[in-house]
Structure formats: C-alpha cells, structure tokens
N, C-alpha and C positions, 0 to 999 in steps of 0.2 A: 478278912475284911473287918477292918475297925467297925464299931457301933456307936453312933450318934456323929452329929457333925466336923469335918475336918476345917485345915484353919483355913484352906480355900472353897470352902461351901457357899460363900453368899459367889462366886463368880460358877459353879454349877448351880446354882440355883436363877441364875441369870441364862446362859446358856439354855437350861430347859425352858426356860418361858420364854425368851427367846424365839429358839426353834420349834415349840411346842411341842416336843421330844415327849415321848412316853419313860425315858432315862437316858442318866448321862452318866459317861465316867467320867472323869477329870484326872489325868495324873501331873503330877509338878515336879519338873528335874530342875535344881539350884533354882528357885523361884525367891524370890525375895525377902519369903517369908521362909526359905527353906524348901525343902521335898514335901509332896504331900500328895495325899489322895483323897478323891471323893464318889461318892457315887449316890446317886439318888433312881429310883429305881422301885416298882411293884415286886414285892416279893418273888412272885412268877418268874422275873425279868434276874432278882438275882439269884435264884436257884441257877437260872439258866447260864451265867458270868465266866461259870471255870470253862467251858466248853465254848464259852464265844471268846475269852481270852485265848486259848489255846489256838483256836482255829486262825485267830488273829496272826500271833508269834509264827505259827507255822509260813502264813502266808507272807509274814514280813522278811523271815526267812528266807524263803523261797525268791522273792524280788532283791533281795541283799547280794543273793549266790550269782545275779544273771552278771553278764558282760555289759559294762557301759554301754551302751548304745553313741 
C-alpha cells in the first residue's frame, strides 16, 4: 500500500465524511486521472486490509462463478 495521499484522496476523503465511515478504500479503474488508490483508515483497520481484501475477492469470486439467474 503506498504511504501518504493518492491523486484520488480528496474524493475518499469526501466519501468518509460523507458516510462517517471509520475507513474507506477507494480503487480507480481508467479514471480520468488514471488508475489509482486510496485508503484512509486507523492503523488497526489497516493491519486488518490483507484479509478483508481477500475475503472480498474470494466472495466476488464465488458470485462471478454462479449461473445468471
């Protein structure tokens, strides 16, 4: 994870005050400015990232594999 702000941080920094989120990720496929990421977040919160990303993928996986409905 990069360290200090990406070039879409003022829009996760909106999002979290926003939704008054304790953290946010943000990721950007061809965004205008380019790809990018961001993530703002308690320490705690990003120890905790690799294993809430993965459970993610896994899950995103697992709805990818079903049959149309």
């Amino acid at each position: 994870m990069a360290i200090g702000p990406g070039i879409y941080d003022e829009f996760c920094t909106a999002v979290r005050e926003h939704t008054g989120a304790a953290a946010v990720i943000l990721i950007v496929i061809q965004g205008n400015r380019g790809g990018g990421f961001s993530c703002q977040a308690p320490l705690e919160i990003q120890f905790a990232l690799p294993k809430i990303l993965r459970t993610l993928a896994e899950s995103i996986e697992i709805d990818l594999a079903r049959p149309p409905q």
